[in-house]
GUDREN-558895 format. One record per residue (C-alpha): chain; y, x, z. Coordinates in nm, 3 decimals. Last residue first. Layout:
REM GUDREN-558895
<rec cadena="A" north="Y" east="X" up="Z"/>
...
REM end
This chain:
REM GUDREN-558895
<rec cadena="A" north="10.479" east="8.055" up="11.362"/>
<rec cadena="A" north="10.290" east="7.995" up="10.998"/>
<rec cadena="A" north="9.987" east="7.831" up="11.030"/>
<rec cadena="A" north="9.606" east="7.996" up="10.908"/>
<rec cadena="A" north="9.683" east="8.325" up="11.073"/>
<rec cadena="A" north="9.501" east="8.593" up="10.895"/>
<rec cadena="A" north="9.329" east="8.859" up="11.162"/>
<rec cadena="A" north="9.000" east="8.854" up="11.023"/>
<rec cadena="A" north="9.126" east="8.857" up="10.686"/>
<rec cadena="A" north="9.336" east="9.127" up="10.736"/>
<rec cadena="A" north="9.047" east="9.333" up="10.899"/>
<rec cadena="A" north="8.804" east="9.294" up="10.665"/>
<rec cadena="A" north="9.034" east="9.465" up="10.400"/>
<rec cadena="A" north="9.156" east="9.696" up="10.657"/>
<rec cadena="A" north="8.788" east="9.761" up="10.665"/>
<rec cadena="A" north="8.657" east="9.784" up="10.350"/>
<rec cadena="A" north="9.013" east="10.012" up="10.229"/>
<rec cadena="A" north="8.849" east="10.281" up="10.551"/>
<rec cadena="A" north="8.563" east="10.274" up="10.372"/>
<rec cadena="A" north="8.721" east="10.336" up="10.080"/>
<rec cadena="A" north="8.927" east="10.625" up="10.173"/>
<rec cadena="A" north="8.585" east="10.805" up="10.352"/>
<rec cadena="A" north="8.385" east="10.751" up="9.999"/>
<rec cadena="A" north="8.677" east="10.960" up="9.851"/>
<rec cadena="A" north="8.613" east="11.250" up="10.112"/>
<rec cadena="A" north="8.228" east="11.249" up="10.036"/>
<rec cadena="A" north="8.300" east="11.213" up="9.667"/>
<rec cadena="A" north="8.511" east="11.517" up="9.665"/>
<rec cadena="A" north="8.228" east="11.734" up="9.896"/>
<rec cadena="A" north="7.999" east="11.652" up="9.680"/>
<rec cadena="A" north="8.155" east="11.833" up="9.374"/>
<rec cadena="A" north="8.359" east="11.719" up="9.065"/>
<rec cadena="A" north="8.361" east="12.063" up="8.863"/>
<rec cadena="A" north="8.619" east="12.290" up="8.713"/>
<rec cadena="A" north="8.683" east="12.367" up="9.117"/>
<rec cadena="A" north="9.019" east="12.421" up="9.238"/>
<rec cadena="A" north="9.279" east="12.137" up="9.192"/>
<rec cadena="A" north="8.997" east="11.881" up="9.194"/>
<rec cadena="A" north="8.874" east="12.008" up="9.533"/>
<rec cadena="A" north="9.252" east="11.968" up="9.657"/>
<rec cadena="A" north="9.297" east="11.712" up="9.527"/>
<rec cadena="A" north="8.930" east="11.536" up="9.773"/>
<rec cadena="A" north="9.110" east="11.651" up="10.054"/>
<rec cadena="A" north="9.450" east="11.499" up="9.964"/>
<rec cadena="A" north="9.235" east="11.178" up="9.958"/>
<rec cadena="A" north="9.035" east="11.281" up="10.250"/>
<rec cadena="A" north="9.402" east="11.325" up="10.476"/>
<rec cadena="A" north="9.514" east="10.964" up="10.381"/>
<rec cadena="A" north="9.210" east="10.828" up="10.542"/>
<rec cadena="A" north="9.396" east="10.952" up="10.859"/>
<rec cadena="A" north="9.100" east="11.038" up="11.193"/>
<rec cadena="A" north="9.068" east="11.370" up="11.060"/>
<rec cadena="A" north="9.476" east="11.432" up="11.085"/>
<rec cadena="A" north="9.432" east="11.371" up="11.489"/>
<rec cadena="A" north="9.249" east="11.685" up="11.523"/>
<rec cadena="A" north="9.434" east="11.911" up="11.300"/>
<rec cadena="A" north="9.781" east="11.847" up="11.505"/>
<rec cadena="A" north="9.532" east="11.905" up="11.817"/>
<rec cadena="A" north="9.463" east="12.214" up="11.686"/>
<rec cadena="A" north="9.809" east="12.321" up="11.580"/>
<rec cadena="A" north="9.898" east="12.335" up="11.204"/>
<rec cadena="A" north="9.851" east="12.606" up="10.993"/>
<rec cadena="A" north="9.485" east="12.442" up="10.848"/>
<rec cadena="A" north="9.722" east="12.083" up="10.745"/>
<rec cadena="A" north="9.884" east="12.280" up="10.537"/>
<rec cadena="A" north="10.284" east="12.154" up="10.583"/>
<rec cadena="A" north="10.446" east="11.868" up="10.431"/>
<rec cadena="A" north="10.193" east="11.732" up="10.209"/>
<rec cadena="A" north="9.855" east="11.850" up="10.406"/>
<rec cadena="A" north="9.801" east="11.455" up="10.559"/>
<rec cadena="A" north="9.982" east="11.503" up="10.868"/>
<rec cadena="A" north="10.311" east="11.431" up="10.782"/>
<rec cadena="A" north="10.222" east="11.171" up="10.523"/>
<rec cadena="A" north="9.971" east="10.969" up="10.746"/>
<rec cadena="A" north="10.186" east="10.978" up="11.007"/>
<rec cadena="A" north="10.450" east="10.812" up="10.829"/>
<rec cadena="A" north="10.227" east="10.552" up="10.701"/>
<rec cadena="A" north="10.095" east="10.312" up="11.019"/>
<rec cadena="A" north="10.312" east="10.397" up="11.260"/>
<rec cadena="A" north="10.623" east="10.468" up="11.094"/>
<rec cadena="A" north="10.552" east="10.225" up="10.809"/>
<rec cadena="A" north="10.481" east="9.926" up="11.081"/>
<rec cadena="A" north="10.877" east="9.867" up="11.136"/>
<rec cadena="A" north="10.844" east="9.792" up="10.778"/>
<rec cadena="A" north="10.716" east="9.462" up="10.835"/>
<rec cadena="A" north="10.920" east="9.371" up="11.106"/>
<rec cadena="A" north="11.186" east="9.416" up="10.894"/>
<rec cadena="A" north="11.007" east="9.167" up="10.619"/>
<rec cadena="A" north="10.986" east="8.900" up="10.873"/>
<rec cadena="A" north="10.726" east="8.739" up="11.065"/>
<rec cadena="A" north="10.523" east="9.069" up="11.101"/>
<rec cadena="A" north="10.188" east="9.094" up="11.251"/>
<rec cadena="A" north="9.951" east="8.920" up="10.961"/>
<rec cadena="A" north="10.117" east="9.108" up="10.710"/>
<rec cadena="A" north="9.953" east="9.489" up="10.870"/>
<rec cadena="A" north="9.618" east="9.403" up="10.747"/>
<rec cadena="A" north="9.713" east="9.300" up="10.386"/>
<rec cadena="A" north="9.953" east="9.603" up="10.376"/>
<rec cadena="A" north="9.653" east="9.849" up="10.516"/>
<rec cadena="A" north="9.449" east="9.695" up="10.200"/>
<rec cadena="A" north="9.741" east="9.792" up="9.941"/>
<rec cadena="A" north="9.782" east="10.114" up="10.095"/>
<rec cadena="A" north="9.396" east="10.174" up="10.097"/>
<rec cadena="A" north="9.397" east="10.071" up="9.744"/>
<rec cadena="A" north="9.712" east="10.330" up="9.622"/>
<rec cadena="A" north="9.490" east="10.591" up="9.780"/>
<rec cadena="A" north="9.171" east="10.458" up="9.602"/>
<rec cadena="A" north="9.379" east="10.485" up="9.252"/>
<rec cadena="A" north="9.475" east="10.794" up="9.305"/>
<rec cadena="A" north="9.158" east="10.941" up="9.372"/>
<rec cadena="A" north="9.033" east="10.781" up="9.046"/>
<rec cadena="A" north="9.295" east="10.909" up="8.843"/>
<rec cadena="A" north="9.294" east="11.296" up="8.960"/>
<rec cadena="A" north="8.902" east="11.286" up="8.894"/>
<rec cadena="A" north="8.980" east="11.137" up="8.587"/>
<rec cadena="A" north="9.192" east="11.426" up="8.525"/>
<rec cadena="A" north="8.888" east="11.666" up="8.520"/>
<rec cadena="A" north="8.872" east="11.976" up="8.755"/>
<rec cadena="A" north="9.100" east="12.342" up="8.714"/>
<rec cadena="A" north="9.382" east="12.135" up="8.755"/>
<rec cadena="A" north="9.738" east="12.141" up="8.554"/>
<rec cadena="A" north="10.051" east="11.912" up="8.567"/>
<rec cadena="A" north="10.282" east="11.946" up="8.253"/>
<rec cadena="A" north="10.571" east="11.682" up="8.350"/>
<rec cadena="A" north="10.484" east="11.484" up="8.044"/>
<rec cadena="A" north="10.128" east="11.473" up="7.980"/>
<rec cadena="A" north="9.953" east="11.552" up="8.292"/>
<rec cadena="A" north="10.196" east="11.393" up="8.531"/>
<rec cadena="A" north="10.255" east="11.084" up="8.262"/>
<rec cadena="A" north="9.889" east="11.032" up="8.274"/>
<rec cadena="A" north="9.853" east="11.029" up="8.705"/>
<rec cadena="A" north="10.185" east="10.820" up="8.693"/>
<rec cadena="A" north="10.031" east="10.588" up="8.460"/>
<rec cadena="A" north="9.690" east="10.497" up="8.638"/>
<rec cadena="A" north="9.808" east="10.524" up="8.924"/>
<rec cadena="A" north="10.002" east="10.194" up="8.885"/>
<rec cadena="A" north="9.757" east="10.034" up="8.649"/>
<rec cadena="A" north="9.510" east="10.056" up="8.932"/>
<rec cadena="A" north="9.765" east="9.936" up="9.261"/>
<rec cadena="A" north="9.849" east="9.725" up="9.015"/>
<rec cadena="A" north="9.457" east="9.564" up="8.982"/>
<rec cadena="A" north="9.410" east="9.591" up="9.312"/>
<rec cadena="A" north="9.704" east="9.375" up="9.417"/>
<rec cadena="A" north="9.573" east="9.115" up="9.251"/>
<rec cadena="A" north="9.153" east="9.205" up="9.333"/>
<rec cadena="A" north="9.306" east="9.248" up="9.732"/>
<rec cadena="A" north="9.515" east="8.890" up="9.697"/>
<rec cadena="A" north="9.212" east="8.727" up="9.605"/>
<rec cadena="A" north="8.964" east="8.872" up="9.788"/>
<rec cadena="A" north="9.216" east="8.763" up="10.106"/>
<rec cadena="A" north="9.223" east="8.416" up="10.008"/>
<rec cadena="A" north="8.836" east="8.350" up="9.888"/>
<rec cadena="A" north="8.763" east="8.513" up="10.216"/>
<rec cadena="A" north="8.989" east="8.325" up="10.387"/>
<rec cadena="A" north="8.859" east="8.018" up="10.306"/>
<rec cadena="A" north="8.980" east="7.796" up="9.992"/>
<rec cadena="A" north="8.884" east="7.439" up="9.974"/>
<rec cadena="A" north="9.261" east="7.343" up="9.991"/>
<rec cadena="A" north="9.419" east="7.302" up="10.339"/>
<rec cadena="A" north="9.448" east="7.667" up="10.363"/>
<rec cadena="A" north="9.626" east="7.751" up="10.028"/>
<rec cadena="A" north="9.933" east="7.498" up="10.195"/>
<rec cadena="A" north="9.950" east="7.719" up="10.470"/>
<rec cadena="A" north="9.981" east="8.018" up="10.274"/>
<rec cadena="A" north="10.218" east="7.910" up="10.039"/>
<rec cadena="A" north="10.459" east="7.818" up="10.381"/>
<rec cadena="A" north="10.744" east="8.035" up="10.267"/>
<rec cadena="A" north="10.676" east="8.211" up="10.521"/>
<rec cadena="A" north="10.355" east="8.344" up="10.467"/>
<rec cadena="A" north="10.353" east="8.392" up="10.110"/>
<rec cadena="A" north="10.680" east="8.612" up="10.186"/>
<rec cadena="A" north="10.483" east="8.804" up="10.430"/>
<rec cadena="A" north="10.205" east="8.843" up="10.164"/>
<rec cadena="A" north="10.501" east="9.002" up="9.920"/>
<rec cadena="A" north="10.604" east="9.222" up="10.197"/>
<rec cadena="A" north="10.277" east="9.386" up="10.312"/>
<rec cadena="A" north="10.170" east="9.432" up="9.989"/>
<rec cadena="A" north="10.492" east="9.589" up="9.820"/>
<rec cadena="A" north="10.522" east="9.792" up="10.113"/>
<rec cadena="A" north="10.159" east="9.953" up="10.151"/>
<rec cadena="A" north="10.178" east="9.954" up="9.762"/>
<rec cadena="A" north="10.499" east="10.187" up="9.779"/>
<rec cadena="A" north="10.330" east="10.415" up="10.056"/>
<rec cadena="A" north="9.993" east="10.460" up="9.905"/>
<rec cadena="A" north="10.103" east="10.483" up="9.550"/>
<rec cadena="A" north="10.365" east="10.806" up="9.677"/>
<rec cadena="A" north="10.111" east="10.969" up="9.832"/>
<rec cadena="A" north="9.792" east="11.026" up="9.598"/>
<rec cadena="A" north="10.013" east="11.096" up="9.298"/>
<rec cadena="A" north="10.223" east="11.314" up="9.571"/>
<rec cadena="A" north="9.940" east="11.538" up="9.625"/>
<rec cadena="A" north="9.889" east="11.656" up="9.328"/>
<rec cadena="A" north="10.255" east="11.705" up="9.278"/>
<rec cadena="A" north="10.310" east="11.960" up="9.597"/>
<rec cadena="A" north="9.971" east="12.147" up="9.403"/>
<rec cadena="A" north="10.065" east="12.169" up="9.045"/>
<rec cadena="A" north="10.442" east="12.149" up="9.135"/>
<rec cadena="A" north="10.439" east="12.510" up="9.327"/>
<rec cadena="A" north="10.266" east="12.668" up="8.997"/>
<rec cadena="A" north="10.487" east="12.465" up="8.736"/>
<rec cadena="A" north="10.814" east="12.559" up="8.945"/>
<rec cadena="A" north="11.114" east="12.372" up="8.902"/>
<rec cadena="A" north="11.089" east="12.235" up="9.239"/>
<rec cadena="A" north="11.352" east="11.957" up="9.169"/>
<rec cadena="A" north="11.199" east="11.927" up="8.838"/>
<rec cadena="A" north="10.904" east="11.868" up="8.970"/>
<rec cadena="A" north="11.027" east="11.600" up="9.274"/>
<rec cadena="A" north="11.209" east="11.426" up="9.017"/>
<rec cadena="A" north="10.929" east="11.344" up="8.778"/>
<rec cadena="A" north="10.710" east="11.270" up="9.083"/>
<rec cadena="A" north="11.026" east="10.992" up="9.200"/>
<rec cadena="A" north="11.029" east="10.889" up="8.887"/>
<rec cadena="A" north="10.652" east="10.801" up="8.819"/>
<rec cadena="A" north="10.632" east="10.642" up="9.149"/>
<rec cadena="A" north="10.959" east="10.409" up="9.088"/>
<rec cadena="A" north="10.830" east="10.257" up="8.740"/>
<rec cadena="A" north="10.478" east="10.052" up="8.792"/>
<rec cadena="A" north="10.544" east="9.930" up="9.135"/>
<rec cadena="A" north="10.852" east="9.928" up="9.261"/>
<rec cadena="A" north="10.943" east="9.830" up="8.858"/>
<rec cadena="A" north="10.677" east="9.566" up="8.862"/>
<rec cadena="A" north="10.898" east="9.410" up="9.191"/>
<rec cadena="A" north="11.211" east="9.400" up="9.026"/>
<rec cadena="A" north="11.094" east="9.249" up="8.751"/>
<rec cadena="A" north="10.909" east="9.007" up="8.928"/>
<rec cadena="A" north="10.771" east="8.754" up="8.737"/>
<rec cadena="A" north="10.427" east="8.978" up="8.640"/>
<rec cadena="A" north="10.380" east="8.991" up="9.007"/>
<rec cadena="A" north="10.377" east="8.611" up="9.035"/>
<rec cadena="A" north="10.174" east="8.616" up="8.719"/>
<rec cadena="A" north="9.925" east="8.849" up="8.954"/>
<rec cadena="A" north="9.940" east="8.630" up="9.238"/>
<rec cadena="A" north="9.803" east="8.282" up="9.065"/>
<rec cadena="A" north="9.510" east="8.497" up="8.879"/>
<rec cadena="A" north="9.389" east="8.635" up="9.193"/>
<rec cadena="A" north="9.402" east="8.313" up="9.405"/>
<rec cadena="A" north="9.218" east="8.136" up="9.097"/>
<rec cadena="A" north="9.037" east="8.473" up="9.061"/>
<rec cadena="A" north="8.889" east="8.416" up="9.443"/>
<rec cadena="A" north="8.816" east="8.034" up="9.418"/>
<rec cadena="A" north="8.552" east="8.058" up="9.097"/>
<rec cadena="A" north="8.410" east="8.327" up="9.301"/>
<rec cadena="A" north="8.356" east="8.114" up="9.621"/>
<rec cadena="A" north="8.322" east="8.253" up="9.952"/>
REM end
């Protein structure tokens, strides 16, 4: 791998991103509206301080998992890809690239809906807001990392969310959003410890009720980015260097 190689790649995708209206407003706009709606939907500071926490770890997940996933695709096809591969780049240098551009929204993304919760839509935890921040961010990584991985199957951008009900829906049923995950059946429970999704709502829920940052919430964080490493890992491994 070559650094010099990685932030060219880097550098090339992020003024792509900054090109795309339509695509900075998926990604910087759309999670901080949909929160904003969801608490004044509940109208209920107490109900929205826990439902809310969990959304700024579930909503960047989900919308990075598509932007990723679909804007790679598009590399893909449109045969950018195939011409990266026949410069001295490897797919290290490729994949780096794309995670540290992707990253870097998936950062600034989280970022501003986790601020705009506290300051505008009034959300409260008995633990420090960088806390909030930082889990955030890691959630909206391993979406952007599980996109990566999940590109290299799809040949069109309907394939590519066929993947969100097997790859993301679970993750948000199962993941304490919908329902506690401890009032769900045993089996229910079981499966839900194998979804990095669940140790981000884990490590809320620590934030929401300790005035500390404890163990325990860098123990379920370290879980989410392990499991970033290896769909990381995993997309490059799988990353087809011609286009079917």
């Amino acid at each position: 791998m070559s650094a010099r190689l990685t932030f060219v790649t880097a550098g090339r995708v992020l003024a792509q991103l900054a090109g795309d209206k339509r695509t900075l407003g998926l990604i910087l706009v759309v999670p901080t509206v949909m929160i904003a709606l969801i608490r004044y939907i509940l109208d209920t500071p107490a109900i929205f301080n826990t439902v809310g926490l969990i959304l700024l770890a579930a909503f960047p997940f989900m919308l990075m998992f598509m932007t990723t996933s679909i804007t790679l695709l598009r590399e893909r096809t449109h045969g950018t890809l195939e011409r990266l591969f026949t410069t001295p780049s490897g797919k290290g240098d490729i994949i780096t690239g794309y995670a540290l551009a992707f990253g870097l929204a998936a950062a600034l993304q989280s970022t501003i809906a986790s601020i705009l919760a506290y300051t505008w839509l009034g959300l409260e935890t008995a633990g420090p807001a960088w806390a909030v921040v930082l889990t955030a961010v890691v959630s909206a990584l391993f979406g952007m990392a599980l996109g990566l991985f999940v590109s290299a199957f799809a040949t069109t951008e309907f394939q590519a969310m066929q993947f969100m009900p097997i790859f993301v829906v679970p993750q948000l049923l199962l993941c304490g959003l919908i329902w506690p995950r401890e009032r769900m059946a045993d089996w229910l429970q079981a499966v839900s410890d194998w979804l990095p999704l669940t140790y981000s709502v884990k490590a809320l829920e620590d934030v929401q009720t300790a005035a500390s940052v404890e163990t325990a919430f860098w123990g379920d964080l370290g879980i989410v980015v392990g499991a970033t490493v290896v769909a990381i890992a995993f997309g490059a491994a799988t990353m087809r260097r011609r286009t079917d």
